[in-house]
MARBAPA-415661 format. One record per residue (C-alpha): x, y, z. Coordinates in steps of 0.001 Angstrom, whole numbers, padded with zeros to 6 digits, always signed. Example, Ala and Ser with C-alpha at 12.3 -4.5 7.8 and 13.67 -1.06 7.14 Angstrom:
! residues 2
+012300-004500+007800
+013670-001060+007140
! end
This chain:
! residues 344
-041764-029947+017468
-042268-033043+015430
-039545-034009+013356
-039705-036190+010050
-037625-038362+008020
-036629-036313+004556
-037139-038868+001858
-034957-041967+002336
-032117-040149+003749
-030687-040560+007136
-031613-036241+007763
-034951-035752+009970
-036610-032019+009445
-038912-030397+011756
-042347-030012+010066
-042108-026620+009743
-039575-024703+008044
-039435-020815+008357
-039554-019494+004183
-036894-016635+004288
-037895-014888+000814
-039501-012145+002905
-036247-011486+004151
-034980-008256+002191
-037910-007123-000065
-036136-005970-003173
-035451-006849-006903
-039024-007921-007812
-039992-009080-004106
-041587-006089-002911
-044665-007340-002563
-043016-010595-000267
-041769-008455+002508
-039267-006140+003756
-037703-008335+007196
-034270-006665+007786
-031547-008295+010416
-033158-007336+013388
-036127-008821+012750
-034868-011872+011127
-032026-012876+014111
-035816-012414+016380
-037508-014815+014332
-034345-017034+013824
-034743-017278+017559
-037961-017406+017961
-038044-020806+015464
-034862-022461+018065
-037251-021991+020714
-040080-023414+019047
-037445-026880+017923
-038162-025336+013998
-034073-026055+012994
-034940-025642+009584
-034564-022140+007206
-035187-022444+003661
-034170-019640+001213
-032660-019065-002056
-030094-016981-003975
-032567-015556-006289
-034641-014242-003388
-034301-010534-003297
-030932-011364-005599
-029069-012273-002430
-030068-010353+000149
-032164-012912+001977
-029018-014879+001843
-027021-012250+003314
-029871-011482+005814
-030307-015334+007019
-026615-015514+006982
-026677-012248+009784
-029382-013829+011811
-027896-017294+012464
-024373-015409+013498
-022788-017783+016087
-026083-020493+016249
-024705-022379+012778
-024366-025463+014565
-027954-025574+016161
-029612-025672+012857
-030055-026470+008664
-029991-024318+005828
-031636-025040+002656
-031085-023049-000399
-031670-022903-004094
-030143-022164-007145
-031279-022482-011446
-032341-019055-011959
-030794-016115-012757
-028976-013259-011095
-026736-011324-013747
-028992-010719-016892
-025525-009467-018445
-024579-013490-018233
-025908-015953-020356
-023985-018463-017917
-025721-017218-014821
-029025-018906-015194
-029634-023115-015259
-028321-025994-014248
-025015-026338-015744
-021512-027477-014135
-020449-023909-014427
-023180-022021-012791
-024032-024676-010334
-020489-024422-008659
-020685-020637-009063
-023607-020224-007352
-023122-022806-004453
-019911-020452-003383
-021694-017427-004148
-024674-018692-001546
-021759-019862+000922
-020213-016628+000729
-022929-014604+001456
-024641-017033+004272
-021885-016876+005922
-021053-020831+006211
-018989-023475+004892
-021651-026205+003811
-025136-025879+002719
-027285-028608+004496
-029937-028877+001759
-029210-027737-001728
-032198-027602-003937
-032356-027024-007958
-034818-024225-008116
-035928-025480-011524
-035591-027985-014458
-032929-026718-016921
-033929-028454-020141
-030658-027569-021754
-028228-028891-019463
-027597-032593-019943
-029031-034240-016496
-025779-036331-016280
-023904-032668-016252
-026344-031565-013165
-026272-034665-011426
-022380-035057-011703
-021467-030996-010715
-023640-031769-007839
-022201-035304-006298
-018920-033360-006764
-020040-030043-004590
-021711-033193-002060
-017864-035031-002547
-015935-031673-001393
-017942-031518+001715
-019938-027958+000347
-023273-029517+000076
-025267-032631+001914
-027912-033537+000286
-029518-032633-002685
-033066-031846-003486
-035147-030627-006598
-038078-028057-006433
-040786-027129-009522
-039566-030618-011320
-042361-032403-013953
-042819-036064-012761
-040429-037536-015494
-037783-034761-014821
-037304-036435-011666
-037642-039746-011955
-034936-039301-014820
-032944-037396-012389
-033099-040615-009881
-032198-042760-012250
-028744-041581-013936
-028243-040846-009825
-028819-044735-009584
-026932-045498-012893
-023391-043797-012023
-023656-044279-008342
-023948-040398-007854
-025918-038492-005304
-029766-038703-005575
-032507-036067-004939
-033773-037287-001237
-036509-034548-001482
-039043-032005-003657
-039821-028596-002766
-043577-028584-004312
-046415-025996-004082
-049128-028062-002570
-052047-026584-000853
-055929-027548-000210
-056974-025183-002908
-054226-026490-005829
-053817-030372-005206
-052081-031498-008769
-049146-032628-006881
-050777-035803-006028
-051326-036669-009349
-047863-037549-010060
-045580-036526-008107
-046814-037765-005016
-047266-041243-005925
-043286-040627-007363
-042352-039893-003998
-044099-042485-002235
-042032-045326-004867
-038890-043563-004766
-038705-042532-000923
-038422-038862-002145
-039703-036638+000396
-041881-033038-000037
-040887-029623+001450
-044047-028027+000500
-043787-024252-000749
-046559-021980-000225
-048884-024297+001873
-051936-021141+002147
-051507-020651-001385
-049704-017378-000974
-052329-016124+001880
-055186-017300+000229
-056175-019821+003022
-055137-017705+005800
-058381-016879+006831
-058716-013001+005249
-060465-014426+002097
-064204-015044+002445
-067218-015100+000181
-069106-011270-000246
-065782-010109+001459
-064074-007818-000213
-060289-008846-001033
-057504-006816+001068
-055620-004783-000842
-052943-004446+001971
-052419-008833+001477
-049865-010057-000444
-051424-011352-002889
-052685-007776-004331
-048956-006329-003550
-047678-008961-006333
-046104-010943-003774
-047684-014188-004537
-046014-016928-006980
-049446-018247-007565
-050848-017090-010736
-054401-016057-009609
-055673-017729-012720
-054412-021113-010920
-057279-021539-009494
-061275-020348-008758
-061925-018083-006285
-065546-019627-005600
-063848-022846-005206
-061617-021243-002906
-064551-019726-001015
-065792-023051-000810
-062836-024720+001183
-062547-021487+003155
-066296-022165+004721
-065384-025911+005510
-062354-024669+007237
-064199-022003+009224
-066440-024980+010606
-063411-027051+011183
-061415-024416+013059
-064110-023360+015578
-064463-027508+016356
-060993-027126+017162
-060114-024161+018956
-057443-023389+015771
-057397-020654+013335
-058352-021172+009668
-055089-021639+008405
-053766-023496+010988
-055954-026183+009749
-055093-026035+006624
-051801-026312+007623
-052509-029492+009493
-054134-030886+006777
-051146-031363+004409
-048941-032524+007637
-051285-035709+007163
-050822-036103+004001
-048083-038933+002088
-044518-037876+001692
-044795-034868+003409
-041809-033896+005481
-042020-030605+006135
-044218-026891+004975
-042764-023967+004726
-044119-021259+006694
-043530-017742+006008
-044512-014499+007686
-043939-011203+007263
-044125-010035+011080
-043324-011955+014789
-047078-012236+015569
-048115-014598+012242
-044902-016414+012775
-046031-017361+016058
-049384-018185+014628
-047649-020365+012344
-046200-022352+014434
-049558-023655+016143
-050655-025381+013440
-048365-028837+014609
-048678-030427+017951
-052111-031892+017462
-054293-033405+014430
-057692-033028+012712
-059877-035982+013236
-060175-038204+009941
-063737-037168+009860
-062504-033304+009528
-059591-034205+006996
-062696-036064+004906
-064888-032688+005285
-061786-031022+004028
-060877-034011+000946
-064192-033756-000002
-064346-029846-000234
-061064-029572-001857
-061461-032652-004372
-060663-031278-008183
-061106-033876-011334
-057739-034873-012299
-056665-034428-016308
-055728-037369-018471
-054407-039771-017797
-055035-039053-014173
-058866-039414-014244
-058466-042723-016519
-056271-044352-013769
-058844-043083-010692
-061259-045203-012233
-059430-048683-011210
-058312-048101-007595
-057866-051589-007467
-054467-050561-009194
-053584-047809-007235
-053659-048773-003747
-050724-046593-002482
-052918-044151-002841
-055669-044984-000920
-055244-042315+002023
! end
């Protein structure tokens, strides 16, 4: 397994992380999956072997139980791997203090998660979402505390606008206080807004991307073809996709899908293991988070690292993929002159 520097922290990820929300299936994720213990301490295992260290959940998946689950399956194998986790959103609709960002949640919820994954630190601790009513210097400073006491490592952000973050970094910078090393970001050949902004953020402020959803919720996996019929047994038409299906165009998905059909049978690889490899060539990115709902696409999963596209394929791919860009984004494309980082 290839492993990658997150951001620019000292921690190296594998490039692959398993996605636990699949893990439990209840409280509005049905439609994710319905992994129990068994299953999970299999695929825990299954990851070790394959040198994936990395599990990535959250305590609003399943409200808990995929904490409680991943917390099961690592029993006694804590010190072999990292746990990443989440926290913003809410799990007690009776609480109006149970949902953002705020000194009193945050610390709530970190010893919540710690309770029920069964651990003493968190590795990676991620703010699910931007809480626009918190003061930033409130989030920032609850969190350097929990990173102080020895409960968290490093910090992270996930679903933050470009200027939510780079204000983040920068009352991090001004009061000396821990600093988001990393983004969890949906990013995938068929939605590729995150390199409007928040890419070229990353690449200036060494902030690395855990990328959510890289086969846009089972979209590129390969089942979804022009004059095919769409499965009604996929996740996407269970409800278990985060990706609003008005996010994108299902012709334009149709389109990628046929350049990735060429590009897997001129490499041996499945259609969604290219994709896969695709965004592991891409700037910033550390790591993609790969779930699956059963052994057999886990294993499949993990084939997509351990060799590369040829630039000529990745070009096939840019080309079929390429989207314009909104304002100001399709002003600044015009002088690449002035935009060189971005030249990849």
């Amino acid at each position: 397994m290839e492993y990658r520097q997150l951001g620019g922290s000292g921690l190296y990820v594998p490039a692959l992380c398993l996605g636990t929300a699949t893990f439990g299936g209840t409280n509005g994720f049905e439609g994710w999956g319905h992994t129990k213990v068994e299953e999970a301490t299999r695929m825990v295992n299954l990851c070790l072997d394959a040198g994936v260290n990395l599990f990535d959940t959250a305590d609003v998946y399943s409200n808990g139980l995929s904490e409680e689950i991943l917390g099961k399956a690592i029993h006694g194998l804590r010190n072999r791997l990292l746990i990443s986790t989440k926290a913003t959103f809410n799990l007690s609709p009776e609480s109006r203090n149970a949902i953002g960002s705020s000194r009193f949640h945050l610390i709530q919820a970190c010893e919540a998660s710690l309770r029920r994954l069964n651990t003493d630190h968190i590795d990676i601790y991620h703010m699910h979402g931007f809480d626009a009513n918190t003061p930033v210097e409130e989030t920032l400073r609850a969190l350097d505390d929990l990173v102080t006491s020895g409960k968290v490592r490093y910090i992270a952000c996930s679903n933050f606008s470009g200027w939510h973050l780079m204000k983040s970094l920068s009352v991090s910078e001004r009061y000396g206080w821990s600093r988001y090393v990393a983004q969890q970001v949906y990013y995938s050949l068929l939605n590729r807004e995150f390199e409007w902004e928040l890419m070229p953020l990353g690449i200036d402020q060494k902030v690395g991307a855990i990328i959510w959803s890289p086969l846009s919720a089972g979209r590129l996996g390969g089942k979804y073809r022009r004059n095919n019929p769409i499965p009604t047994d996929g996740r996407v038409a269970r409800g278990g996709s985060p990706i609003p299906d008005e996010a994108t165009s299902y012709e334009r998905l149709y389109d990628i899908v046929e350049v990735l059909e060429q590009v897997a049978e001129e490499t041996g690889h499945s259609v969604a293991q290219c994709a896969l490899n695709w965004l592991l060539q891409r700037p910033t990115v550390s790591s993609l988070i790969i779930g699956a709902r059963t052994e057999e696409q886990l294993r499949q999963n993990l084939e997509a690292v351990g060799w590369s596209l040829s630039p000529e394929q990745v070009k096939r791919l840019d080309m079929a993929s390429q989207t314009t860009p909104i304002y100001p984004y399709w002003h600044q494309a015009q002088f690449p002159e002035l935009n060189s980082q971005l030249r990849f």
